[in-house]
C-alpha beads as a LAMMPS data file, in Angstrom:
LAMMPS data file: protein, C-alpha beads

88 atoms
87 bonds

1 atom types
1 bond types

-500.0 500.0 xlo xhi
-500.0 500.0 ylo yhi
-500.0 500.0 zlo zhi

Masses

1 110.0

Atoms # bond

1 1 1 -14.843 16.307 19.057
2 1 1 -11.782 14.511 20.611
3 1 1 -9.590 13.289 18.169
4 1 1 -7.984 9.671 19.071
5 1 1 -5.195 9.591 16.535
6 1 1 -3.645 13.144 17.688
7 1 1 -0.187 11.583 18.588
8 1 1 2.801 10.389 17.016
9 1 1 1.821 7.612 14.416
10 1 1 2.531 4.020 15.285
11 1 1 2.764 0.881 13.392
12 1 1 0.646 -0.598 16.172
13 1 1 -2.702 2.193 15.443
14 1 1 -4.812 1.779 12.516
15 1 1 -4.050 3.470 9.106
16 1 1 -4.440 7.193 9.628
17 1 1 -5.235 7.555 5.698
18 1 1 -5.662 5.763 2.320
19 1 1 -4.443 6.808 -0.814
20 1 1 -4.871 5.862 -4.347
21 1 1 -2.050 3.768 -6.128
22 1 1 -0.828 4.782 -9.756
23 1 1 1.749 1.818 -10.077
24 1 1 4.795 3.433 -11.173
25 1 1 8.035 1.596 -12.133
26 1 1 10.540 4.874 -11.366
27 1 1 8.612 6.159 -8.663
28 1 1 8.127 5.034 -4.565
29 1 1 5.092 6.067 -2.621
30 1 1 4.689 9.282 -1.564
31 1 1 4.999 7.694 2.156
32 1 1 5.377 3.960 2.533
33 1 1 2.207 1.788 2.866
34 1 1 1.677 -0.137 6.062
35 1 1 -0.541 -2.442 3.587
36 1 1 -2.673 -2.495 0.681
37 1 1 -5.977 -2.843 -0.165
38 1 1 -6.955 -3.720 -3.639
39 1 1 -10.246 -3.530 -5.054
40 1 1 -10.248 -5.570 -8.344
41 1 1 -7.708 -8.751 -8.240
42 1 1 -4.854 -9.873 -10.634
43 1 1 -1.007 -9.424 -10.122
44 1 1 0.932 -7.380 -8.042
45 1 1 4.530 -6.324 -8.233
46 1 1 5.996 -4.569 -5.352
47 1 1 9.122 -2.872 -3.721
48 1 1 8.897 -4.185 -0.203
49 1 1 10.199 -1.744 2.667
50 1 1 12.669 -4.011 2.985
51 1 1 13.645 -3.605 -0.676
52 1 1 12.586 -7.388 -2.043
53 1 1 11.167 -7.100 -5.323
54 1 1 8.056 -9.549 -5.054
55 1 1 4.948 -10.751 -7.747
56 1 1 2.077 -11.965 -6.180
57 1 1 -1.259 -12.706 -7.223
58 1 1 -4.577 -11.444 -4.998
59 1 1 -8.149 -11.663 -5.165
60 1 1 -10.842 -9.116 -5.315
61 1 1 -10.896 -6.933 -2.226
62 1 1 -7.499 -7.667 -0.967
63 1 1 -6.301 -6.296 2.091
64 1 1 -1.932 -7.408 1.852
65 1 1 -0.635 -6.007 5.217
66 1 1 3.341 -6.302 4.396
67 1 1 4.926 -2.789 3.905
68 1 1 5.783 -1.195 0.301
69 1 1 7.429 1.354 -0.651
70 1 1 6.417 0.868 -4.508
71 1 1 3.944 -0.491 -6.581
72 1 1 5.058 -1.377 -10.174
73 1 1 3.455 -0.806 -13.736
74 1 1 5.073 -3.834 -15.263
75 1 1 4.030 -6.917 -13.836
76 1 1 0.797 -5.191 -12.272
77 1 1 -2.631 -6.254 -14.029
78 1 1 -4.462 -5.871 -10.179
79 1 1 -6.332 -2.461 -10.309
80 1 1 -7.868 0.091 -7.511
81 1 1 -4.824 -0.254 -5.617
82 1 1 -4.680 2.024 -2.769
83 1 1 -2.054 2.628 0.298
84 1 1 -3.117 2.305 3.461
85 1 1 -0.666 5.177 5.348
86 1 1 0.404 5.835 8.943
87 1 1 1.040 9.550 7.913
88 1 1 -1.736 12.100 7.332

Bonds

1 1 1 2
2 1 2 3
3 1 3 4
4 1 4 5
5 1 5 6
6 1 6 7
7 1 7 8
8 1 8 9
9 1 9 10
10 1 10 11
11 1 11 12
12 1 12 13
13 1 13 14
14 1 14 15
15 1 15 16
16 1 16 17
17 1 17 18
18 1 18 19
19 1 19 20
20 1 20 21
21 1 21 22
22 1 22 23
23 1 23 24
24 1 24 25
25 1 25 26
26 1 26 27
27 1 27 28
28 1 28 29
29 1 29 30
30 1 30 31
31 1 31 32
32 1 32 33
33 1 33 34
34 1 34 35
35 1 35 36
36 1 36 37
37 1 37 38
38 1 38 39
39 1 39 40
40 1 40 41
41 1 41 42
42 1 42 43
43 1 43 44
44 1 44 45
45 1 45 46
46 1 46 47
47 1 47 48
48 1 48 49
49 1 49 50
50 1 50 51
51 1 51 52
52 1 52 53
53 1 53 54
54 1 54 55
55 1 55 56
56 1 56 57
57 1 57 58
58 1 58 59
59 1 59 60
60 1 60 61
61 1 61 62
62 1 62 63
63 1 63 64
64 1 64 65
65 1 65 66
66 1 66 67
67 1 67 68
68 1 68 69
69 1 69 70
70 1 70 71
71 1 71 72
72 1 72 73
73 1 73 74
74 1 74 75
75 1 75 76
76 1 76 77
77 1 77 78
78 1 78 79
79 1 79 80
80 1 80 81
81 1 81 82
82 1 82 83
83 1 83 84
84 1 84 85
85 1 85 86
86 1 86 87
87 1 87 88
């Protein structure tokens, strides 16, 4: 089988793999998440790539494409967090 994703990764190509999310407070991503995807809703807080510290609320089966480099404990009640990753 021909694989379509054997090239260098782009922002424009789907996510090549998801991950689960341990919110950590001292701790980035192992690589940084092109989005989100959240299974059971409450409260987010987030490092964005761009270094903003932001608190959101989202709702059961969230997809929140904006970049992050690190999901927080504190301030995170949202749960089955995983990172959707342009890296393999």
């Amino acid at each position: 089988m021909t694989n379509p994703f054997k090239r260098a990764p782009s922002l424009s190509d789907p996510a090549r793999n998801i991950v689960p999310v341990t919110p950590d407070d001292n701790t980035d991503l192992a690589d940084i998440a092109v989005a989100l995807y959240v299974e059971t809703g409450g409260t987010l807080a987030i490092h964005t790539l761009g270094g903003a510290l932001r608190t959101i609320k989202v709702a059961d089966f969230s997809i929140l494409p904006v970049g992050v480099r690190r999901v927080l404990a504190a301030g995170t009640t949202a749960t089955g967090i995983h990172a959707m990753t342009v890296m393999e």
